[in-house]
C-alpha positions in Angstrom: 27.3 -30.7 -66.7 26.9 -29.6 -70.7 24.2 -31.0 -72.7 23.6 -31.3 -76.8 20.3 -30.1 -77.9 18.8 -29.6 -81.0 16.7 -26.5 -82.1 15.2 -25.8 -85.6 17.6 -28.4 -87.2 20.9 -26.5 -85.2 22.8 -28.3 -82.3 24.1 -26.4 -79.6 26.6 -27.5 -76.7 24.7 -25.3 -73.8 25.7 -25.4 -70.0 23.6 -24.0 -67.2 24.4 -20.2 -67.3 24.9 -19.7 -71.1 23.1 -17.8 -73.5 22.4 -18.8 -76.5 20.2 -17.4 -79.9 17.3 -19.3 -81.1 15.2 -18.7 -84.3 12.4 -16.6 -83.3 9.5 -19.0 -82.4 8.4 -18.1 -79.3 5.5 -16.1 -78.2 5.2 -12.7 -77.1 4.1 -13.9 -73.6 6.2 -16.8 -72.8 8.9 -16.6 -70.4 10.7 -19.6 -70.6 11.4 -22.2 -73.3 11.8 -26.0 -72.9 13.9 -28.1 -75.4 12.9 -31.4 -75.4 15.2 -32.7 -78.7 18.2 -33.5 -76.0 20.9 -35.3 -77.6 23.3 -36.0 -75.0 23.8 -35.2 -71.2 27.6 -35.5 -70.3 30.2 -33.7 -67.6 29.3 -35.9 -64.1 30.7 -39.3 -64.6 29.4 -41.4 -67.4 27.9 -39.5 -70.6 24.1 -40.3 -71.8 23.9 -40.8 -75.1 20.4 -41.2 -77.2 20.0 -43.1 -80.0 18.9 -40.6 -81.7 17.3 -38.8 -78.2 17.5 -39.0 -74.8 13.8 -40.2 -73.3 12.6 -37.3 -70.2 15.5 -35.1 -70.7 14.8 -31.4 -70.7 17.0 -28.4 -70.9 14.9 -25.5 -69.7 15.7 -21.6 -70.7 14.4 -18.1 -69.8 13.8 -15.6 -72.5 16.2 -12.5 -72.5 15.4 -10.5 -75.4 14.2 -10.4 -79.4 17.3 -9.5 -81.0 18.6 -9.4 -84.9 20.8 -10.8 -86.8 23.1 -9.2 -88.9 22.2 -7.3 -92.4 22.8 -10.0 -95.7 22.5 -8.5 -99.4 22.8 -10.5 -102.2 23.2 -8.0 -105.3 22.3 -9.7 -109.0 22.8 -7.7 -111.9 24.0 -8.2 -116.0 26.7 -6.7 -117.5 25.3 -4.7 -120.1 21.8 -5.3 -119.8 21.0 -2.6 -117.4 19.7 -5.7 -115.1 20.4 -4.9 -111.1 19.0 -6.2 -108.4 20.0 -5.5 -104.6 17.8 -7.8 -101.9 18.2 -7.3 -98.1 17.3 -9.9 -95.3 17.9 -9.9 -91.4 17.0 -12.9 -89.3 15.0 -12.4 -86.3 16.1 -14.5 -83.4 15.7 -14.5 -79.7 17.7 -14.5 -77.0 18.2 -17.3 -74.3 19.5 -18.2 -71.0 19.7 -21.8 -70.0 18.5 -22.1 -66.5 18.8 -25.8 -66.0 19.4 -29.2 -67.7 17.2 -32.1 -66.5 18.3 -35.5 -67.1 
């Protein structure tokens, strides 16, 4: 059984077992997560669809580990101005484990 959720405006395709990376949003103390935006339930007989979400479905995950992204720099500069700018960003995200998916 796979189901579609969505997270911070990005869909995964998770199944129980999988692990996935979320934008960091959850607490220091929490231990598990529960996604409620469920799009669609499919994989034992007919699929569930929602229009645009599926009503009591739940995907429920426990929280492996704060991890980062990878290092983006965006360099501006002139030519012959003496103009250069070099800015750095890494994306904080945490680490998932889908548990189970509750239809």
């Amino acid at each position: 059984m796979y189901a579609i959720i969505e997270d911070s405006g990005t869909q995964f395709k998770v199944t129980a077992g999988d692990t996935i990376r979320i934008d960091r949003q959850v607490a220091e103390g929490d231990k598990t997560v529960t996604f409620d935006r469920v799009l669609l339930v499919a994989g034992e007989g007919q699929p569930k669809v929602g229009a645009p979400l599926l009503s009591g479905a739940t995907v429920v995950a426990d929280v492996v580990r704060a991890v980062k992204g990878p290092k983006v720099d965006t360099i501006k500069h002139r030519r012959r101005k003496g103009y250069y700018k070099k800015i750095g960003h890494r994306q904080k995200y945490t680490q998932v484990k889908i548990s189970a998916i509750n239809v």
